[in-house]
VEXVEXPA-657617 format. One line per 3 residues: number of its first residue (from 1); their letters; for each residue x, y negated, z of C-alpha. Coordinates in nm, 4 decimals, decimal comma, m for minus. Example, Ala and Ser with C-alpha at 12.3 -4.5 7.8 and 13.67 -1.06 7.14 Angstrom:
<gumis>
1) as) 1,2300/0,4500/0,7800 ~ 1,3670/0,1060/0,7140
</gumis>
This chain:
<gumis>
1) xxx) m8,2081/13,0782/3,7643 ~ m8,4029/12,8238/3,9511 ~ m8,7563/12,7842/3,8527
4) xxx) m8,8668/12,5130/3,6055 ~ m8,9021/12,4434/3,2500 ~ m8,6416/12,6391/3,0202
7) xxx) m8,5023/12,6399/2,6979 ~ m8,5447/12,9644/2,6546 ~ m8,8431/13,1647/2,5042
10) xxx) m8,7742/13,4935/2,6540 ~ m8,6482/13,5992/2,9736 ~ m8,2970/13,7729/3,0232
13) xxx) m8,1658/14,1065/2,9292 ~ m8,1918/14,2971/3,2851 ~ m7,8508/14,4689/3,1676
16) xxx) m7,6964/14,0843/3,0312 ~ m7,8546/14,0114/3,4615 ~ m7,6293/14,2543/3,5862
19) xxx) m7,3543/14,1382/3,3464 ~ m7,3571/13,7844/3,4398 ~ m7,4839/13,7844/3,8116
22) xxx) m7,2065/13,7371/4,0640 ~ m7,3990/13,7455/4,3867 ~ m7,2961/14,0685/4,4841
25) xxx) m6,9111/13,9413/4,5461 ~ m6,9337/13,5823/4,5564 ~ m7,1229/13,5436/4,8641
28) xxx) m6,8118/13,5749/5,0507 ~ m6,8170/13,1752/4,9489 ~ m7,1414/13,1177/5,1281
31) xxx) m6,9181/12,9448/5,3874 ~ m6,7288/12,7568/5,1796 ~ m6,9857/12,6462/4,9555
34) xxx) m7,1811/12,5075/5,2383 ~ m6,9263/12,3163/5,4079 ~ m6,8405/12,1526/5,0889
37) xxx) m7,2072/12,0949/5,0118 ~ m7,2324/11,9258/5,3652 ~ m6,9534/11,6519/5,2663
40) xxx) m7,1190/11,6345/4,9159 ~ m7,4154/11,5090/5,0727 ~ m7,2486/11,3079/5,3073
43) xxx) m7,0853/11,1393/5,0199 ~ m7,4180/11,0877/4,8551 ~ m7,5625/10,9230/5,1172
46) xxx) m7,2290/10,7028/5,1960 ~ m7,2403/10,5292/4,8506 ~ m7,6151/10,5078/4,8078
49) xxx) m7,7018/10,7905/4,5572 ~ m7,9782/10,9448/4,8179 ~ m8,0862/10,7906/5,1246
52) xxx) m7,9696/10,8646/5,4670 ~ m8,3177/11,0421/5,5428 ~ m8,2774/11,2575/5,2809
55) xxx) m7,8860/11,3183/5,4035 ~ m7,9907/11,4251/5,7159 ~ m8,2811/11,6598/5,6227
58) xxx) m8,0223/11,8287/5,3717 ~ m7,7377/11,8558/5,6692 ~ m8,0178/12,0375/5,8829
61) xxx) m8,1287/12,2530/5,6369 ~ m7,7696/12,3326/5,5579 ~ m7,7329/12,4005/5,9028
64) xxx) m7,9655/12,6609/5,9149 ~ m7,8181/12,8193/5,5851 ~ m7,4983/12,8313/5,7454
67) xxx) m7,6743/12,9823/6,0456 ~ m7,8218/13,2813/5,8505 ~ m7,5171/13,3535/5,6567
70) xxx) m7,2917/13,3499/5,9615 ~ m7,5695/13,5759/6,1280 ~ m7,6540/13,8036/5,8319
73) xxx) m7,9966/13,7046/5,8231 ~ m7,9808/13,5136/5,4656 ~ m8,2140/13,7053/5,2609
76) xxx) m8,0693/13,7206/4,8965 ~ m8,3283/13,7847/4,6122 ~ m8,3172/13,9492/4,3364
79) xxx) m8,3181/13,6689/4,0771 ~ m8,0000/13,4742/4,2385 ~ m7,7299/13,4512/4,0113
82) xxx) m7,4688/13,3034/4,2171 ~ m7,3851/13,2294/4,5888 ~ m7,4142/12,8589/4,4666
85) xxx) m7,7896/12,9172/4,3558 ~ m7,8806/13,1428/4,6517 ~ m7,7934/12,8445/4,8764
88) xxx) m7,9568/12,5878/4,6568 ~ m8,2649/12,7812/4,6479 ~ m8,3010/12,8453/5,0141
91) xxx) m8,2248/12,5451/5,1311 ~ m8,4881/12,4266/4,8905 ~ m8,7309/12,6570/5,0334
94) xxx) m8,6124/12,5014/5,3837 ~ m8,6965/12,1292/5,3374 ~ m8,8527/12,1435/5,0228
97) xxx) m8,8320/11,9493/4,7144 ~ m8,5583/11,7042/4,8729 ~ m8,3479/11,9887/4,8142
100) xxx) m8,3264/11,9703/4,4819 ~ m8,1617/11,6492/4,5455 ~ m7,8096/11,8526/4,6620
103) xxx) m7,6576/11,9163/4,2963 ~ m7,6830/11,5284/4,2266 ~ m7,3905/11,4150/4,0464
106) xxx) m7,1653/11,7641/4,0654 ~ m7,2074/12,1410/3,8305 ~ m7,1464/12,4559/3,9551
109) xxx) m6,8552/12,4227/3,7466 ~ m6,6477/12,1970/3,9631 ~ m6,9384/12,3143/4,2481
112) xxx) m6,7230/12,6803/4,2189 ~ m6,4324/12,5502/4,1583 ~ m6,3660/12,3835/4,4615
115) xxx) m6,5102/12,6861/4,6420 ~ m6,2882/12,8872/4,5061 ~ m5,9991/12,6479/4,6120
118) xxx) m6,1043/12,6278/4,9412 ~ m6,1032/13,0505/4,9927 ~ m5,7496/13,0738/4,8068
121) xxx) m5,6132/12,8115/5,0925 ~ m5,7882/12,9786/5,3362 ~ m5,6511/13,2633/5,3140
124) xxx) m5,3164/13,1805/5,2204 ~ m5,3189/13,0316/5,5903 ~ m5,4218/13,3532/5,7127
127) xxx) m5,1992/13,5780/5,5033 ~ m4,9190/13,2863/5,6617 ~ m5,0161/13,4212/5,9900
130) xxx) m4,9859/13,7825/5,9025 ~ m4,6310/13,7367/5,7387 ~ m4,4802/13,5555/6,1140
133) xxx) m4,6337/13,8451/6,2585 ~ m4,4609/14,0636/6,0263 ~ m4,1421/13,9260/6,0557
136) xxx) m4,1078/13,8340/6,4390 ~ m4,1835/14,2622/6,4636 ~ m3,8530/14,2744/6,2859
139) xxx) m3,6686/14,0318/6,4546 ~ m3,7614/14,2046/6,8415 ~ m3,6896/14,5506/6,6086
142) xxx) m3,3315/14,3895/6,5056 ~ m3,2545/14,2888/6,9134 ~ m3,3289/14,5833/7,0196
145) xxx) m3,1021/14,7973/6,7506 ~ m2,8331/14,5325/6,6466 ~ m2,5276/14,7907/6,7294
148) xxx) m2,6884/15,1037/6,6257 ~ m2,4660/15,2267/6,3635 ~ m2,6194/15,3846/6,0070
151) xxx) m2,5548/15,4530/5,6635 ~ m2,5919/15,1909/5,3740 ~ m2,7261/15,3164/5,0227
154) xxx) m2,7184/15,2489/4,6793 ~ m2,8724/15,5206/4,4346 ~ m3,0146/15,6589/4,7567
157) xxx) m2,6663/15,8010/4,8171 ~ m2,4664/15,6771/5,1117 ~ m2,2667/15,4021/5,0331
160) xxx) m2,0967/15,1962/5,3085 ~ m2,1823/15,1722/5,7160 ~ m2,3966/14,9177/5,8406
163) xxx) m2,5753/14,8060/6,1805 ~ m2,9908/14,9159/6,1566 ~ m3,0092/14,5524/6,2550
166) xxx) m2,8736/14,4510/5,9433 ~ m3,0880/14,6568/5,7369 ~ m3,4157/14,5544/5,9317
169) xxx) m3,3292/14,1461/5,8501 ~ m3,2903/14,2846/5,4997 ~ m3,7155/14,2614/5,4923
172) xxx) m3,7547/13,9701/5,7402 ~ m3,5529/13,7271/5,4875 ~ m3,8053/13,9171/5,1813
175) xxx) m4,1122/13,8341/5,4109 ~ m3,9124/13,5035/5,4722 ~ m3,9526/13,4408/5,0685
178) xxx) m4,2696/13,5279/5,0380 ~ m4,3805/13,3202/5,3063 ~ m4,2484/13,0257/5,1306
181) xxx) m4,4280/13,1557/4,8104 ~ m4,7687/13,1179/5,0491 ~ m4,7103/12,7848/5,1334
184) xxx) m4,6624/12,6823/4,7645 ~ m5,0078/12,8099/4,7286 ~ m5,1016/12,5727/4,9841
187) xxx) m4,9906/12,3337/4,7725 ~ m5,1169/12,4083/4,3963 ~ m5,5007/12,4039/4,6150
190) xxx) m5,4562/12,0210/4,7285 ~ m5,6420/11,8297/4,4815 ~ m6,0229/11,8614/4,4617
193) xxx) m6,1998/11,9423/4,1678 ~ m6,5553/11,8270/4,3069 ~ m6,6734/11,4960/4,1400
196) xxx) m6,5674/11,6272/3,7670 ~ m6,8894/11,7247/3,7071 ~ m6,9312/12,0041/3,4225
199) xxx) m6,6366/11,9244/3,2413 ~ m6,6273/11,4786/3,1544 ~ m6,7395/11,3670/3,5117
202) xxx) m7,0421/11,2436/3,6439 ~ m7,2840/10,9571/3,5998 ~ m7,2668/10,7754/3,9342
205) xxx) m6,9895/10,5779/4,1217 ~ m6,9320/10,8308/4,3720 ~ m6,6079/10,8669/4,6280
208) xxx) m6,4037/11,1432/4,5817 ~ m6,1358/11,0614/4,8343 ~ m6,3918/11,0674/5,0961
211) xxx) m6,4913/11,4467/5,0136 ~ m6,1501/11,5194/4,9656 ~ m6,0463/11,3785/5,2911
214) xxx) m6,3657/11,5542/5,4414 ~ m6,2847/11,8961/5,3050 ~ m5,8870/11,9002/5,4100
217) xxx) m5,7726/11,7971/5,0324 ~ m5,4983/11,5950/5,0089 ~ m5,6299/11,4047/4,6725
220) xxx) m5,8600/11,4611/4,3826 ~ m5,7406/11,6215/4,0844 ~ m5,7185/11,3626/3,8177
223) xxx) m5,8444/11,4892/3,5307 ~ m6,2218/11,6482/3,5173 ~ m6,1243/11,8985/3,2381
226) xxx) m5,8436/12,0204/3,4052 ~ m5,9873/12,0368/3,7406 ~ m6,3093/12,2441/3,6454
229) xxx) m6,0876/12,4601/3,3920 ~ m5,8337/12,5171/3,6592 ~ m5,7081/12,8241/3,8606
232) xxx) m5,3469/12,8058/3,9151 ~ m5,3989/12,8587/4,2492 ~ m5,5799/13,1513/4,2116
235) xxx) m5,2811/13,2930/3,9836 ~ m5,0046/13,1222/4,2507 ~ m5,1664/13,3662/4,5241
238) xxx) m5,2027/13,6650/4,3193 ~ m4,8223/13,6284/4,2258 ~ m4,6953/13,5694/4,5763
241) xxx) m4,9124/13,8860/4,6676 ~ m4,7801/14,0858/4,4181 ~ m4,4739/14,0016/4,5308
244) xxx) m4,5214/14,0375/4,8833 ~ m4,6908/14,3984/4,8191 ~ m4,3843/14,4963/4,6075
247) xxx) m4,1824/14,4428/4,9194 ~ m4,4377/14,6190/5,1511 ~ m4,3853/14,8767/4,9214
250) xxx) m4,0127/14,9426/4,9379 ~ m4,0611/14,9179/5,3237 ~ m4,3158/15,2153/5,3108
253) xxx) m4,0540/15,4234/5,0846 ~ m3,7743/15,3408/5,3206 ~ m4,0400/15,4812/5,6350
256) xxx) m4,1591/15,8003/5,4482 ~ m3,7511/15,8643/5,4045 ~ m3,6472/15,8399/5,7185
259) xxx) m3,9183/15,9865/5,8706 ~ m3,8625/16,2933/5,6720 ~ m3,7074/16,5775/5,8477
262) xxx) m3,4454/16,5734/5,5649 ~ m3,3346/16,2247/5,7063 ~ m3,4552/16,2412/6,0706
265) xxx) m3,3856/15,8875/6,1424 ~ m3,7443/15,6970/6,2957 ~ m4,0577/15,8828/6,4171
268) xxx) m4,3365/15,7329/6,3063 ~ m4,6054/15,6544/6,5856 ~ m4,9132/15,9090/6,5822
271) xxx) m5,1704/15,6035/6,4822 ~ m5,0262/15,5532/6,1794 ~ m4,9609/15,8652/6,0434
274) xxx) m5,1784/16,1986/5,9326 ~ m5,2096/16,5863/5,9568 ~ m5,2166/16,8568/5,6739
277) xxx) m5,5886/17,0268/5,6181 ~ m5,4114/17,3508/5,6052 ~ m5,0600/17,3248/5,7531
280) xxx) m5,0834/17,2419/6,1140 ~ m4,7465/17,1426/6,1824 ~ m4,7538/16,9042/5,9446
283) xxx) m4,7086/16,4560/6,0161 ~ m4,7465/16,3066/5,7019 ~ m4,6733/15,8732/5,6850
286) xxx) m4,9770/15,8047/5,5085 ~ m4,9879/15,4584/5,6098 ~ m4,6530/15,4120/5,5065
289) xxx) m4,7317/15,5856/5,1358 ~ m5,0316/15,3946/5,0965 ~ m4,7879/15,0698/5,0998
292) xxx) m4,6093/15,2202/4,7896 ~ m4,9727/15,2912/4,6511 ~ m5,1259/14,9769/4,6969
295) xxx) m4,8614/14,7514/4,5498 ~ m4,9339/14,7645/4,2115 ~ m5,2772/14,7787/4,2428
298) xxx) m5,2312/14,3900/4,3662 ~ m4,9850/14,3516/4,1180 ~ m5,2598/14,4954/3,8207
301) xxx) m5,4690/14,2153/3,9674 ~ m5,2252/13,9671/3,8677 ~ m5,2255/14,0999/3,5185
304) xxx) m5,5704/14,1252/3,4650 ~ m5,6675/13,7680/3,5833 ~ m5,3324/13,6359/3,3218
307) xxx) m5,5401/13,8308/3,0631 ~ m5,8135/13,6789/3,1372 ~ m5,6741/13,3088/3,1653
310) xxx) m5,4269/13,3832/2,8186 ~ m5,5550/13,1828/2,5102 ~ m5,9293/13,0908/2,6817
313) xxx) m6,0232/12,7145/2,5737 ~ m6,1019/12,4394/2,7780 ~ m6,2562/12,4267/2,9659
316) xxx) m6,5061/12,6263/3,1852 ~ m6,6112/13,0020/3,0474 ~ m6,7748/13,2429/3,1820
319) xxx) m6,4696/13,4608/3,1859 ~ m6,3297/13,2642/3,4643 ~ m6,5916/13,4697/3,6806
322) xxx) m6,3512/13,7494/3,6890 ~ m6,1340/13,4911/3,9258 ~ m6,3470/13,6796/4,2573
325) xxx) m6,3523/14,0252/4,2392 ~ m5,9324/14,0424/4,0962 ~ m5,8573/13,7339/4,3962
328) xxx) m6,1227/13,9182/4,6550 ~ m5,9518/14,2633/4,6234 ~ m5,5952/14,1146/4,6631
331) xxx) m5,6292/13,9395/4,9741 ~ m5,7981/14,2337/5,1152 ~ m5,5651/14,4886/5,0535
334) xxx) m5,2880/14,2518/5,1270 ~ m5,3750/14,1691/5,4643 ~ m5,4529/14,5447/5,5036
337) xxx) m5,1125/14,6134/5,4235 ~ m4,9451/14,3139/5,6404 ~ m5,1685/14,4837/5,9447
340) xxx) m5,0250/14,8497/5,9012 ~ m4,6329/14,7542/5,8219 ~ m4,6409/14,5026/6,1300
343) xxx) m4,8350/14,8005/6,3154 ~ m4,6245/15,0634/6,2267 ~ m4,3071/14,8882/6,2941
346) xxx) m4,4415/14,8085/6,6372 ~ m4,4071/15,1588/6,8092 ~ m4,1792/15,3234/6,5448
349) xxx) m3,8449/15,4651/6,7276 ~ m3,4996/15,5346/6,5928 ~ m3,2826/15,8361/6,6102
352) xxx) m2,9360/15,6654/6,7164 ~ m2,7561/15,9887/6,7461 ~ m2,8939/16,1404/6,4127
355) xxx) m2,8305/15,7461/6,2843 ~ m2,4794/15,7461/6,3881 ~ m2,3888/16,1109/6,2650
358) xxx) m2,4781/15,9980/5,9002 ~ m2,2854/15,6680/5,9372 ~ m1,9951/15,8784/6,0439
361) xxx) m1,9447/16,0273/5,7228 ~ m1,5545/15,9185/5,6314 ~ m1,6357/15,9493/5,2753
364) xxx) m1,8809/15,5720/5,2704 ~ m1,5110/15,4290/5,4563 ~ m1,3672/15,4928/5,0938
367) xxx) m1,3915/15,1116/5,0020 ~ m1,2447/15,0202/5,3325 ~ m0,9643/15,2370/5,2255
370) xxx) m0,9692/15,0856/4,8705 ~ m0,9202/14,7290/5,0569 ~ m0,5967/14,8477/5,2888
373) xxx) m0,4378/14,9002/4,9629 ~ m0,5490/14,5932/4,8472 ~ m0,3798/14,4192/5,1464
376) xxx) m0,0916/14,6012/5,0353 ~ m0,0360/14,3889/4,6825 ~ m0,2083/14,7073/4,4649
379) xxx) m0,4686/14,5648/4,2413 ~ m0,8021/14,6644/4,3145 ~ m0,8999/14,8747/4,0192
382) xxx) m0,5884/15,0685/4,0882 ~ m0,6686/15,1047/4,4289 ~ m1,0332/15,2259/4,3963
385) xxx) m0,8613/15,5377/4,1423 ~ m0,6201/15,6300/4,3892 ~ m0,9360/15,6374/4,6865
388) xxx) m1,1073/15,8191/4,4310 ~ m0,8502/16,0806/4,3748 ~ m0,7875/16,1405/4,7606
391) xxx) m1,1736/16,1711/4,7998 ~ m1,1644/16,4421/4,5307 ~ m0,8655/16,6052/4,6747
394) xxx) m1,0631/16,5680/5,0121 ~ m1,3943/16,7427/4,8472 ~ m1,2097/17,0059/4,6799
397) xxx) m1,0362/17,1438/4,9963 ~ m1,3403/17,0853/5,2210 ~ m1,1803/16,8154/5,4267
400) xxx) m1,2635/16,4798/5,5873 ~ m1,0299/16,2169/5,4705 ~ m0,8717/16,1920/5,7705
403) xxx) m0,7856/16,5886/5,7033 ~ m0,5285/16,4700/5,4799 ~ m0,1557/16,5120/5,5739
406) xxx) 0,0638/16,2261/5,5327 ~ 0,2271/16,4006/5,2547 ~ m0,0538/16,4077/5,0437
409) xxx) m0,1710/16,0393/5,1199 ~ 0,1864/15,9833/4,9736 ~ 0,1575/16,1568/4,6428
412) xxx) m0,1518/15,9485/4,6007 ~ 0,0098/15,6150/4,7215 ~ 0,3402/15,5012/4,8580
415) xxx) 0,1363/15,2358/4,9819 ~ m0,0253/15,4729/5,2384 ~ 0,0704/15,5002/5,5720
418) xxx) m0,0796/15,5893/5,9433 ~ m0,2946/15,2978/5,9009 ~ m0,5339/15,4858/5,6946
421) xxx) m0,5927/15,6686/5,9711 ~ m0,7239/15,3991/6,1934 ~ m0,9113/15,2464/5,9371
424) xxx) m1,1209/15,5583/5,9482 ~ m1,1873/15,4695/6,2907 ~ m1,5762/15,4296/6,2725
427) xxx) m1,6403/15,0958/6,4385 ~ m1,3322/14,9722/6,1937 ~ m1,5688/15,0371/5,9000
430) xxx) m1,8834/14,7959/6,0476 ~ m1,6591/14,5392/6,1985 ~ m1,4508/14,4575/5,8929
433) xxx) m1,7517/14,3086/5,7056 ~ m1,6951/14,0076/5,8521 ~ m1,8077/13,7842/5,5703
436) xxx) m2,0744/13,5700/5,6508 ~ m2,4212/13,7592/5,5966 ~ m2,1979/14,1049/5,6230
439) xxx) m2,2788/14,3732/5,8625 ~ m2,0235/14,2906/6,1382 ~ m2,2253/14,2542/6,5026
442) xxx) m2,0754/13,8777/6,5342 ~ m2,2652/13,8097/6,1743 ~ m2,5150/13,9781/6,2406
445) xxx) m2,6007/13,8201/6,5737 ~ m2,5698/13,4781/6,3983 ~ m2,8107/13,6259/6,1565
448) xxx) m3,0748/13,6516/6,4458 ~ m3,0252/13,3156/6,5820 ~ m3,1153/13,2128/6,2307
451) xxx) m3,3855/13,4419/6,1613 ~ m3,5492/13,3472/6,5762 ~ m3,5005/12,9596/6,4330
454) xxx) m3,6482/13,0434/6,1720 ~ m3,9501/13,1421/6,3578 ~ m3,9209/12,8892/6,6037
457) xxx) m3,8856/13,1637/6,8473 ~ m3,6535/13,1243/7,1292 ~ m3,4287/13,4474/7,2470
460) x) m3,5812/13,6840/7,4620
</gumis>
């Protein structure tokens, strides 16, 4: 608390200190708080609330807050509550009393509000930057693999062929969404609470366009309860990175799997991965496990801050401290995560002969087979039980397909003929997905000019 004259007749719990201080996470907002203090005072001075003298000692004192913060000089004490205090009282102890002229016509209600709004857009932009990292990685990784042949899955059993180009764009169009989820975020932080004062406005004629327009806000928000009581945005980011972690995650599962000697399709690089403490052979993909891990610990921060928001009345509560620590811990492990799947996929490398042997399996050709028959007039649910029956028949006499002898493909079908044969030609089974966004090389070469326009990258 700042000293003065209080209400109070006894002084605070020290374990109700501890409970309500905030200093030990929210001075990551030192920055923010001070930049948005320096246009607050600007303002003040602009429509005559303080003088211009008074504007400039508070912009050089400011200066030198900023200064020690960005220097890790500020010395914090043990009686500030909040960032927001901590700057108020040193910059107070920098030019003295005139100070105390800073929180004129604002609270640290809308004070952290807008703070907080200018962190979440912050580093939305930066998590922005991460993602078109992220996802030119897997465009080069596409180029570079667009004809390597491999096996598609569903139930983690091989299901139908595809190009490992195709499969990498799978997680460039996910990073694609999430992107877009970001730069709604953007969006939900352009109005500016600052101005609403605790919770009804203030008492002076001040000009909130001209802070907003000083802080990068593209309006004011238009209603002082709602803007103090507000953090949507906070909730918008926390969704998109739960998202975005959830997709992280399947990309770390997919690494561990075929990294595995079991699947012996990538090698992990050496950077990213770990030994055993007692089994020296060992290469684990901890990196790539720790993106499984660490998606649903951003996802529990989602929750938690919903909890906390759910059935709270307008408009500000204390609760709404528990914004920092659940919005801090996101966008750290977050970007974390971004870093190690964009560094990982940078130096992986591909088995295309242990890729190709699993795509050459006849048995993921049986829809292929299924559609010749189809061709052929024979409804398509009869089809797929006559494929099914020459796939058992194949199975139980520990044959390919193609093992079959024309005779047999005729007791199954009179619909069957040498063409069967050639459609178990191996490049028959990726070209034929011709569809557009199927596996074929044409579609998914078109798929890269999209995904490199998306980018705005031209081709190498």
């Amino acid at each position: 608390m700042m000293p003065g004259v209080s209400r109070f007749s006894e002084p605070q719990h020290p374990v109700f200190r501890q409970l309500n201080a905030s200093i030990g996470f929210d001075f990551r907002l030192g920055p923010y708080d001070v930049e948005q203090s320096r246009a607050h005072a600007a303002m003040l001075a602009a429509t005559g609330i303080i003088s211009g003298a008074d504007r400039d000692a508070l912009l050089g004192g400011l200066d030198r807050v900023a200064a020690e913060l960005d220097g890790g000089t500020f010395a914090f004490r043990d009686d500030d509550e909040d960032i927001h205090m901590a700057v108020e009282r040193r910059l107070t102890e920098i030019v003295g009393p005139v100070g105390g002229k800073l929180h004129t016509a604002r609270s640290r209600n809308d004070q952290v509000a807008t703070d907080m709004a200018m962190f979440t857009r912050a580093h939305a932009l930066g998590t922005l930057e991460r993602l078109q990292h992220l996802q030119s990685v897997l465009v080069q990784l596409a180029e570079r693999h667009e004809d390597w042949a491999m096996p598609g899955y569903t139930h983690l059993q091989r299901a139908q062929p595809i190009y490992l180009a195709h499969h990498l764009l799978a997680y460039f169009w996910m990073f694609r969404r999430d992107a877009r989820r970001f730069e709604f975020v953007l969006g939900s932080t352009s109005e500016l609470p600052l101005g609403a004062g605790a919770l009804a406005g203030v008492n002076f004629q001040t000009d909130r366009q001209m802070v907003a327009g000083d802080l990068g806000f593209a309006g004011v928000a238009p209603n002082s309860v709602d803007a103090v009581s507000n953090r949507d945005y906070v909730l918008d980011f926390l969704s998109a990175a739960a998202t975005c972690a959830t997709h992280l995650s399947r990309l770390g599962a997919e690494l561990v799997l075929w990294s595995s000697e079991e699947f012996g399709f990538a090698r992990l690089p050496d950077a990213w991965t770990s030994g055993s403490s007692i089994m020296p052979q060992k290469k684990n993909p901890d990196a790539a496990e720790l993106l499984r891990a660490k998606a649903p610990r951003v996802a529990a921060r989602l929750v938690a801050f919903h909890g906390v928001l759910h059935g709270l009345p307008l408009t500000y509560n204390k609760d709404m401290q528990e914004d920092k620590e659940n919005l801090f811990d996101a966008v750290d492990t977050l970007d974390l995560c971004l870093q190690a799947a964009a560094g990982m996929l940078e130096a992986i490398t591909f088995d295309r002969e242990r890729l190709a042997e699993a795509a050459a399996d006849e048995l993921i050709a049986a829809t292929d087979i299924a559609d010749l028959l189809v061709r052929r007039g024979v409804p398509f649910r009869q089809s797929h039980g006559i494929v099914a029956g020459l796939v058992r028949e194949a199975l139980e006499s520990g044959r390919p397909l193609s093992g079959l002898t024309r005779a047999e493909l005729a007791r199954h079908s009179d619909a069957l003929d040498d063409e069967f044969y050639a459609v178990l030609g191996q490049r028959e089974w990726l070209e034929s997905k011709v569809s557009e966004g199927g596996t074929a090389l044409a579609r998914v070469r078109e798929q890269l000019c999209h995904a490199r326009a998306e980018l705005d990258v031209q081709p190498a």
